[in-house]
C-alpha positions, 0 to 999 in steps of 0.5 A: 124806323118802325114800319107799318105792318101792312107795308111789311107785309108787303115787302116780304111778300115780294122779296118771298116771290122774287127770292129766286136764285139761292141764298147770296142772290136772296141776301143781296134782295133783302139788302136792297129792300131793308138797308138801301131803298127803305132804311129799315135797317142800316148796315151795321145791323144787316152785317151783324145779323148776317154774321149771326144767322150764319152761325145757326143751322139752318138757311141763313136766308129765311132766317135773316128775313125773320131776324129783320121782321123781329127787329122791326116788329118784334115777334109778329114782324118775325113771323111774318117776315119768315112765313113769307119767305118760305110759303110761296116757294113751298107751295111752288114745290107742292104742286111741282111734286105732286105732278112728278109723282103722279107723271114722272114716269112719263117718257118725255118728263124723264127726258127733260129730266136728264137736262135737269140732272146736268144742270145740278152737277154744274150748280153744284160745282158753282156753289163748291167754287163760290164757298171755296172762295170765301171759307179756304183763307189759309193752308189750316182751312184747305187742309180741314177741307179735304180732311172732310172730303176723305171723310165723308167720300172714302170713310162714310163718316156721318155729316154731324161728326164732321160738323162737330169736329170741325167746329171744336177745331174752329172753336179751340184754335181761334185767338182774340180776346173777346169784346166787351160784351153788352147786357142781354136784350131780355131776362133768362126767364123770357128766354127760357119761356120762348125756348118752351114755347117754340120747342113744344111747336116743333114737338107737338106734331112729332108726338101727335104721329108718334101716338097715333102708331104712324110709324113712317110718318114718326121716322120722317119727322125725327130725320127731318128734326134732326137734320134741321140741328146739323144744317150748318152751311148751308143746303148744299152742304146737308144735301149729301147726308140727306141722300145717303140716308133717304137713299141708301139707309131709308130707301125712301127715293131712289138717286135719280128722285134725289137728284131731279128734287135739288133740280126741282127746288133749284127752280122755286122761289124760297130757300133752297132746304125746301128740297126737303119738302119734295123728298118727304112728299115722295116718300109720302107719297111711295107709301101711300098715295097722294093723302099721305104725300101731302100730310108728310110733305106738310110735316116735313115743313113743320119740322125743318123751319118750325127750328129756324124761329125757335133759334131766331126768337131766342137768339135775337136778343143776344146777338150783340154778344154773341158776335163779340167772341171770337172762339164762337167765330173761329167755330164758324170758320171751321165749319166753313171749311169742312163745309168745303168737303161736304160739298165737293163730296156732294159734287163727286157723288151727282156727277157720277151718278148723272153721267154712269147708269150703274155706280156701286158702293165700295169700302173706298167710296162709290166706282162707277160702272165704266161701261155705262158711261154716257156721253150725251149725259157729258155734253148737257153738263159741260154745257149747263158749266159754260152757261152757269160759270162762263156765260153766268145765266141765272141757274132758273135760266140753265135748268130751263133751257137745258130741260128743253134741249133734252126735251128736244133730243129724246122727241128728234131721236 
């Protein structure tokens, strides 16, 4: 079924506003929308594309929405289907970073903040589980899971060697012969013009600044290039390779700004990389002002989702082919699971930065300060835990109500 551009945009206009919730919450939406109300899609489409979107770096959300308008309207549909997904939220992140720039000092706004920091730890922990579930099927997954954890957490080993190891693992160890493949859906030359096409988009902005002498504005655009290669897993999964450099290598946002940004983006429509949006902004903004907030905020989009449909637009067609090697799959379990300990590094890592004032970095991985130990900082996060994993509130709902009883605290005491 073909469906009429207007009625397109229609959907993914509101699938972009309600996409709250993160990338399971976002998935099951669109399937709601595409396979079971409207029939645009049927099943065997959606899983097959979800399984092929999760083979890309990238958000697997915005990437899936884009592979569904491409399919349904070829280029136009795709990009209308992507921009939708992404644009509200990133507006949404715009004005919510420039009022934390410009007002984030303010007393009662660190205050409420502190109920934010809580809830990331226990949403954090909820991704962590959720993750662990689907990806430590057997004692080879649990035990490359904890081989990137003791990577990452005790030996500072960069996050892209630990994808890549991962999935040359995945890809060496899986078994099966591989189904018989289908022709490809274009010509090498279509494929080769829409790899030029989408890979001069993505540069062109990085070139612009780089000529012009912005030497910030360039280091940005290439980190944020870079990391739009190696996001395989997810947000949460680069969220920890993201930090140590913006934090401790650049410099460009302090932990607090760090943690208070995933806290921000938790609470936004769209996909949850969009954090990325926040950071660049504050860091724009330290060197600058609010022009050159908005300018590196924008840059930072370009350059994290411009990828997304490069890879979507050259990859739809081959998908079929793709999905039927088993290696490709096996590569994919692989990181998975080394995504496991990525994000039980991340989890390590938040918590105790929310619940010491002072954490120092070691030849073994980060020891905190015992003696700045606080107490109240435990209560929010034990509660935000109960609420999310126990009571299974919506994180929008913990966030909320946890920023309010900080709030509430820091305005009695």
């Amino acid at each position: 079924m073909t469906p009429a551009l207007n009625d397109l945009v229609a959907v993914f206009l509101r699938i972009g506003l309600l996409s709250f919730g993160g990338p399971a919450a976002q998935i099951s939406m669109m399937h709601a929308e595409l396979v079971e109300r409207r029939g645009w899609l049927d099943e065997r489409q959606f899983l097959g594309a979800l399984s092929f979107c999760m083979l890309l770096p990238g958000p697997e959300a915005m990437q899936l929405a884009t592979y569904a308008g491409w399919r349904l309207r070829g280029v136009p549909g795709g990009l209308i289907a992507g921009l939708l997904f992404v644009v509200p939220g990133a507006l949404v992140i715009m004005a919510l970073g420039l009022g934390y720039a410009l007002y984030g000092g303010v007393p009662l706004v660190q205050a409420l903040f502190v109920g934010v920091k809580a809830a990331v730890v226990a949403i954090v922990l909820q991704a962590l589980l959720n993750l662990a579930r689907k990806s430590l099927q057997d004692r080879a997954s649990w035990v490359l899971a904890g081989l990137a954890f003791v990577a990452m957490f005790m030996l500072s080993v960069p996050f892209p060697i630990i994808i890549a190891l991962a999935a040359l693992w995945g890809y060496l160890s899986a078994h099966g012969e591989a189904e018989t493949a289908l022709p490809a859906a274009v010509p090498l030359r279509g494929t080769l013009v829409t790899v030029a096409i989408w890979g001069a988009l993505w540069a062109a902005p990085v070139l612009v600044v780089w000529a012009a002498g912005a030497d910030f504005l360039t280091d940005l655009a290439l980190f944020f290039s870079k990391l739009a290669v190696v996001t395989f897993g997810g947000a949460y999964a680069v969220l920890a390779y993201m930090t140590e450099t913006v934090v401790v290598t650049k410099g460009w946002l302090s932990t607090a700004q760090m943690i208070d940004a995933l806290g921000l983006a938790e609470t936004t429509p769209g996909p949850l990389i969009l954090v990325t949006e926040f950071v660049g902004l504050l860091a724009g903004y330290a060197q600058g002002g609010v022009g050159m907030a908005v300018l590196a905020a924008l840059l930072t989009l370009w350059v994290t989702f411009t990828p997304c449909f490069l890879w979507i637009f050259t990859g739809a067609p081959y998908i079929e082919q793709i999905l039927a090697r088993p290696r490709l799959k096996g590569a994919l379990a692989g990181i998975s699971a080394a995504v496991v300990g990525v994000i039980l590094n991340l989890s390590v890592w938040f918590a105790l930065h929310v619940l010491f004032e002072r954490v120092r970095d070691t030849s073994f991985g980060p020891v905190p300060d015992w003696g700045t130990f606080s107490p109240l900082s435990l209560v929010f996060v034990l509660l935000a835990a109960v609420l999310l994993l126990g009571a299974r509130l919506s994180m929008v709902w913990v966030l909320t109500l946890l920023a309010v009883l900080a709030g509430a605290w820091h305005l009695l005491i």
